[in-house]
N, C-alpha and C positions, 0 to 999 in steps of 0.2 A: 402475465408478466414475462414469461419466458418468451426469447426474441423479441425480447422491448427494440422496436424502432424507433429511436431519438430524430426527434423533426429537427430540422438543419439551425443551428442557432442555438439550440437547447440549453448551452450553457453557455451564453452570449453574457457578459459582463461578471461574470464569476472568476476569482480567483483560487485556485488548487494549488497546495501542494503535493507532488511525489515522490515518494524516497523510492531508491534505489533505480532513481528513473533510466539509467545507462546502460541499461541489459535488458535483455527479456520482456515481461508482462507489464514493466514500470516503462519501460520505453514505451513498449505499444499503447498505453495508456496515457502516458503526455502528449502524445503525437496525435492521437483521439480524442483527449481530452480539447487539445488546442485546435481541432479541427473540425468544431462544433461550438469554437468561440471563448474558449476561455483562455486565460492568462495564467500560463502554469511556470511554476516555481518548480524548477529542477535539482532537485538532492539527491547527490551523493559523492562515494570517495575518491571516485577517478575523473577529472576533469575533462581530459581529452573527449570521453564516452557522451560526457553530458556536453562539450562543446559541440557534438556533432548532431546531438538533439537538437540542440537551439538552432543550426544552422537547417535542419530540417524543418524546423516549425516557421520559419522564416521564409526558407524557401518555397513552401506549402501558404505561404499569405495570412499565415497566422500571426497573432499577435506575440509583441515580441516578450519571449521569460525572459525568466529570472534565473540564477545559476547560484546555487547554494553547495560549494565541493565540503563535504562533512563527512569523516567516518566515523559511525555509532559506536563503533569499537572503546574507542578514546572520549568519545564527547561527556561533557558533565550536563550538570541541571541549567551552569550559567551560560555553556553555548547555547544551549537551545532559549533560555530567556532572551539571550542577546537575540537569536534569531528572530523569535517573536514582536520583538520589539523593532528591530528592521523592518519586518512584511509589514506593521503596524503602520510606519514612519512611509512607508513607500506605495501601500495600496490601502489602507484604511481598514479591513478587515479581509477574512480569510473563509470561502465560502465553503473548502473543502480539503481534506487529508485522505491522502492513500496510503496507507504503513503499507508498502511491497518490499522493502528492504529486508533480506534474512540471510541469514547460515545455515546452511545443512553443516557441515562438520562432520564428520567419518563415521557413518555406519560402522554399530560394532557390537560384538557383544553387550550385555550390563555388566558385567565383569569387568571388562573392559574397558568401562566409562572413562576417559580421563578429564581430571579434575576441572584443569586450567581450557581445556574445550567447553566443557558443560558452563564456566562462566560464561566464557567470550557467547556462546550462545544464547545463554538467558540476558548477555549484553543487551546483543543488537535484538532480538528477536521479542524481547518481553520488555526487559527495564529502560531498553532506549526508545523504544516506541512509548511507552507510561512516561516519561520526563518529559518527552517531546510534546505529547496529547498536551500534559499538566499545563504547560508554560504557554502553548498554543489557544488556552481555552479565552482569554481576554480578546485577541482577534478574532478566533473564532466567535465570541458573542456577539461582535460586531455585525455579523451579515446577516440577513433574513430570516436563511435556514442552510443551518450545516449542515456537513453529512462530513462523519469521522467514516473510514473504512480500512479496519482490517485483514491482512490476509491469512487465511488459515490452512487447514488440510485436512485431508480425511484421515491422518495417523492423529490427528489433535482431537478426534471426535470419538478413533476405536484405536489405541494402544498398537503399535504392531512391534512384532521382534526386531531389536539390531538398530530402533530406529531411537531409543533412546532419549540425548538431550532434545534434540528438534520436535519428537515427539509431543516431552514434556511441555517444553517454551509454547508448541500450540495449541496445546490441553489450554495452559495460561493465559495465550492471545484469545478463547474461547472467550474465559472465564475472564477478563479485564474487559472485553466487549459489554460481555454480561453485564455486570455491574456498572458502568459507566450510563450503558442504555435505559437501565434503571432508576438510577440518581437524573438522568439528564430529561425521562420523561416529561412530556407536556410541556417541552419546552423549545430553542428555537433550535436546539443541535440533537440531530439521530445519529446513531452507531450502531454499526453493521459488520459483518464479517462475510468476506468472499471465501469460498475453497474453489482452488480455479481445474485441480484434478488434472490428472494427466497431460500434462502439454508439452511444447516441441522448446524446450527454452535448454540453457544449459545447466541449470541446474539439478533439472532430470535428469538430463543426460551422465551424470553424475552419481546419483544416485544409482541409475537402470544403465551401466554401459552396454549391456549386450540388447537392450532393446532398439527395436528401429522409430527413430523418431519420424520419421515419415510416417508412419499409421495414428499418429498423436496430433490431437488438433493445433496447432498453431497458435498466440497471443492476440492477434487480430480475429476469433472466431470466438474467442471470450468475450470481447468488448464489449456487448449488448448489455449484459449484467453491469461492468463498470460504469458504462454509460448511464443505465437504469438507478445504481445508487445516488450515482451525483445528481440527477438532474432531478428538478422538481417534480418530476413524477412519482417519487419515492419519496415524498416526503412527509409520508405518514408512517413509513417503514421505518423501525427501530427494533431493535435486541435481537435479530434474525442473523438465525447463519444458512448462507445461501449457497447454491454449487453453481458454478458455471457451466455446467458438461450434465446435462440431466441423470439421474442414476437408469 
């Protein structure tokens, strides 16, 4: 499975959503997703970022998204219904979910924790990605075989110091994989968790400023595993959490 090569087409007639597609691993992931044939649905909160996806996927001869500008922040249960019901009215069902969208939030002590962070994080990172899944699941019953995929981390897996809310939120995104994969068993939708580990995006950058991202793999050298979830070659894969960067 490791260095899954997707045959050219792999996800030829599939429809994907990506959140946080305008930055980083969710960019690299629509612009891969769509260049191996699928119609991907671009979400998130800065328009300009994801107009310039589109104009890339276009450019590249891909078929043309969708553009969903949403911040998880603010959203309730009836955006996302409403969304739901859009991709419903528009493509007929929904073959695939990437939750990439998250917050790190300031490293800090536990002491430290402040309050009004640690929501805005368990916002977008747990309860917006749960509302979104919930309201999503009527299109997604529509296609063949889903694939939900969450992103995780290696502090969601071993607790580390200073890392806190984000921490917890990925302990969470584990543990809502978990049980979803369970409940959804045997049936036409799998759910999975990436931890993509060390990479060149800015949101490491962040985290690590003194480190050099140059010695960090890149978004494009994850891909194989994204690619791997979505496409029917995993479609026997459920409740797994995977790495993208071998240990």
């Amino acid at each position: 499975m490791y260095n899954y090569t997707a045959p050219a087409g792999a996800l030829h007639d599939k429809v994907i959503l990506v959140t946080g597609a305008g930055d980083g691993i969710g960019r690299c992931a629509a612009l891969t997703y769509a260049s191996y044939g699928a119609t991907v649905i671009l979400l998130g909160k800065t328009v300009k970022k994801l107009e310039a996806v589109y104009d890339e996927i276009i450019a590249a001869g891909g078929a043309e998204p969708a553009i969903i500008p949403l911040d998880l922040k603010g959203a309730t249960a009836s955006h996302y219904k409403d969304m739901a019901t859009t991709i419903s009215s528009e493509f007929g069902k929904l073959d695939g979910v990437l939750h990439n969208a998250g917050l790190l939030g300031v490293l800090s002590p536990f002491e430290h924790i402040n309050l009004a962070s640690w929501h805005d994080i368990m916002q977008i990172n747990v309860t917006g990605a749960m509302l979104m899944t919930q309201a999503l699941l009527p299109v997604l019953k529509q296609a063949p075989a889903a694939s939900i995929i969450f992103t995780s981390s290696g502090v969601g897996r071993t607790g580390k110091a200073y890392w806190g809310p984000y921490a917890v939120s990925k302990f969470a995104t584990e543990g809502l994989m978990q049980v979803m994969a369970d409940e959804f068993a045997g049936s036409s939708i799998r759910v999975n968790c990436i931890n993509p580990g060390a990479t060149r995006t800015a949101m490491r950058a962040k985290a690590y400023p003194g480190e050099d991202p140059m010695r960090l793999k890149t978004p494009a050298e994850l891909m194989w595993l994204y690619l791997y979830l979505m496409a029917d070659a995993s479609i026997d894969v459920n409740g797994q959490s995977l790495d993208a960067q071998p240990k």
